[in-house]
Every structure is written in structure tokens, then in C-alpha cells.
Rosetta silent file (secondary structure, phi, psi, omega in degrees, C-alpha in Angstrom):
SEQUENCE: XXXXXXXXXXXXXXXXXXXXXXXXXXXXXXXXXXXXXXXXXXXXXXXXXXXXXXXXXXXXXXXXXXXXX
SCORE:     score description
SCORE:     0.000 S_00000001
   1 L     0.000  149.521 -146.208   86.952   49.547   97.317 S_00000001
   2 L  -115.456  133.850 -167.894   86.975   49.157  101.029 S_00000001
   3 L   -84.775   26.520  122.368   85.888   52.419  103.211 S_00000001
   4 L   -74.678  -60.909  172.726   89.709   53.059  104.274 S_00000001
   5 L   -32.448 -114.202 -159.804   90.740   53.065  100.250 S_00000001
   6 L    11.929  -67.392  174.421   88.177   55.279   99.877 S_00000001
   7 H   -27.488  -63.323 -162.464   88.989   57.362  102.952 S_00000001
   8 H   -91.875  -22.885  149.238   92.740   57.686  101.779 S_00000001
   9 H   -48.417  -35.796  171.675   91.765   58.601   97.896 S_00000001
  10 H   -74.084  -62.947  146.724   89.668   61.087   99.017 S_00000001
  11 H    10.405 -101.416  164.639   92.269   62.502  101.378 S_00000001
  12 H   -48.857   -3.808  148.426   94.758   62.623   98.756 S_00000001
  13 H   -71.320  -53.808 -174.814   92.164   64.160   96.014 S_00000001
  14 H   -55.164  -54.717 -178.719   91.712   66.775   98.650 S_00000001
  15 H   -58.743  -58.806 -176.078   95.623   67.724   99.470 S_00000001
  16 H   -41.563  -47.755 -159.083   96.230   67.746   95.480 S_00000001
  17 H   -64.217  -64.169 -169.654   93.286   69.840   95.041 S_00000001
  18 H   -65.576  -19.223  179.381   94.760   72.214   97.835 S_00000001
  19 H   -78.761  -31.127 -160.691   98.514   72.149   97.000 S_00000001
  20 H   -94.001  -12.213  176.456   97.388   73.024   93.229 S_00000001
  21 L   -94.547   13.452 -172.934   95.292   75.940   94.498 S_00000001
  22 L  -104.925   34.791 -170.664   98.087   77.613   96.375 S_00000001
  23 L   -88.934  154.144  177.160   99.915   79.066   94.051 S_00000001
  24 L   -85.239  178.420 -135.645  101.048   82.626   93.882 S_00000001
  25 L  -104.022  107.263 -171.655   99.001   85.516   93.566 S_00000001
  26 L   -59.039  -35.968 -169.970   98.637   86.636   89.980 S_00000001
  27 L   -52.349  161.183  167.259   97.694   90.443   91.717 S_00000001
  28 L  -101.680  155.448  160.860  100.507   92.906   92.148 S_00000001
  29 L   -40.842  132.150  133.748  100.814   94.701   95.185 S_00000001
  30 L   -31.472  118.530  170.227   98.943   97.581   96.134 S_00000001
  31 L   -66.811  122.198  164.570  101.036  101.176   95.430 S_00000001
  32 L   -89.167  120.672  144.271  101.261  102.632   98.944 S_00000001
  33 E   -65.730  133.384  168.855  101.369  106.383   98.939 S_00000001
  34 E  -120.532  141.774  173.333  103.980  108.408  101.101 S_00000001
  35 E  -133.235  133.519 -173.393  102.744  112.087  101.982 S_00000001
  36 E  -106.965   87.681  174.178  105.136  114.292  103.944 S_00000001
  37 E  -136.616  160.768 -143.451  103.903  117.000  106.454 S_00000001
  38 E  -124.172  133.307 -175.638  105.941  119.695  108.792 S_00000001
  39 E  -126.171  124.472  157.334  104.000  120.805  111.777 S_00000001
  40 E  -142.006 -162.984 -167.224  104.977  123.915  113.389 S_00000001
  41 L   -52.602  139.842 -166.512  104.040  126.893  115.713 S_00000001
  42 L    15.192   42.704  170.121  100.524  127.342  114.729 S_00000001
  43 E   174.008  141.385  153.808  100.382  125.773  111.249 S_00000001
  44 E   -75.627  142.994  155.748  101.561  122.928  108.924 S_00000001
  45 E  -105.412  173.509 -167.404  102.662  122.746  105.447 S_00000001
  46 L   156.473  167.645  174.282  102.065  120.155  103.406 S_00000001
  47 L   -60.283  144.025  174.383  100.030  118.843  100.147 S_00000001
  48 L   -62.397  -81.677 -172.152   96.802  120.680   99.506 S_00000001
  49 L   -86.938  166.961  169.741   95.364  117.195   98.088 S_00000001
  50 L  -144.188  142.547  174.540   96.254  113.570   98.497 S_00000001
  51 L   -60.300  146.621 -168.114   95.895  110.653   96.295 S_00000001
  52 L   -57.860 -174.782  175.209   93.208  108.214   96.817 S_00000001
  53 L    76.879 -176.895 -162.389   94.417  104.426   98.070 S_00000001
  54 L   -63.076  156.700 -166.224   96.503  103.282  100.735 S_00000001
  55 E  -179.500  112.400 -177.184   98.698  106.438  101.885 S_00000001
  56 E  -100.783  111.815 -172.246  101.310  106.235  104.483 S_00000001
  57 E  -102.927  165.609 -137.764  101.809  109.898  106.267 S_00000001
  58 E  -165.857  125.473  157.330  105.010  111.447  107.810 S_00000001
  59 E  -121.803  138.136  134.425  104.631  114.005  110.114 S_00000001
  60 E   -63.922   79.808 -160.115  107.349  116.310  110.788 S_00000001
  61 E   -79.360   99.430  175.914  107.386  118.756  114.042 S_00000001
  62 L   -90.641    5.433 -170.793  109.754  121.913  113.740 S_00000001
  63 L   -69.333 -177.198  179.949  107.817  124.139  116.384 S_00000001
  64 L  -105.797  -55.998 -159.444  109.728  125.510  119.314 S_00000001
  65 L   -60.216  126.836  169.316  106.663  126.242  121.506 S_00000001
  66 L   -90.107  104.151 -166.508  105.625  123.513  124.038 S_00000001
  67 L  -109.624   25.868  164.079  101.912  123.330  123.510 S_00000001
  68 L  -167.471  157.643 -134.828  100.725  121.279  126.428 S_00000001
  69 L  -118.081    0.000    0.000  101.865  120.156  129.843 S_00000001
């Protein structure tokens, strides 16, 4: 074989190799957590604890009081 063959077989070994490795992704998705907390005049409510792992929080302001300028 001639150092172009060569060139373009190897090429083309490589792109197969790479087309056949793309495939999707056996994994599932992380679970995202949503946690929900209400902020008001001096105090929040809200969960005591929160589950470990990714955890998307919501805050929610009901005060009245304007507590900075």
C-alpha cells in the first residue's frame, strides 16, 4: 500500500471508531431536587433538612418591611 492508502484507511478506521463510540448515554439523568422557602419579616419557613444531590431552591419573599436602602 502506498502512504496515501494508508493515510485514508487509517482516517476512515478512526471516524468508524468515533461514530461507533458516540452513542447515547446508557446513564439516566440526575434527579434534581426542588426545595421551596418563604422569607419574611425576620424569619423564613421552610424544610428543616434537605436531600443530598443536585437541589434547585425557590425562595419566596412575603415581608412588608424594606430592609435596606
Amino acid at each position: 500500500m502506498d502512504e496515501k492508502a494508508t493515510i485514508l484507511v487509517s482516517s476512515l478506521s478512526t471516524l468508524v471508531f468515533l461514530i461507533a463510540t458516540c452513542g447515547s448515554d446508557p446513564t439516566p439523568a440526575p434527579q434534581i431536587n426542588r426545595v421551596s422557602f418563604t422569607a419574611m419579616d425576620y424569619g423564613f419557613r421552610g424544610l428543616q433538612f434537605i436531600p443530598s444531590g443536585m437541589t434547585e431552591m425557590v425562595m419566596t419573599n412575603t415581608g412588608r418591611e424594606l430592609h435596606h436602602q
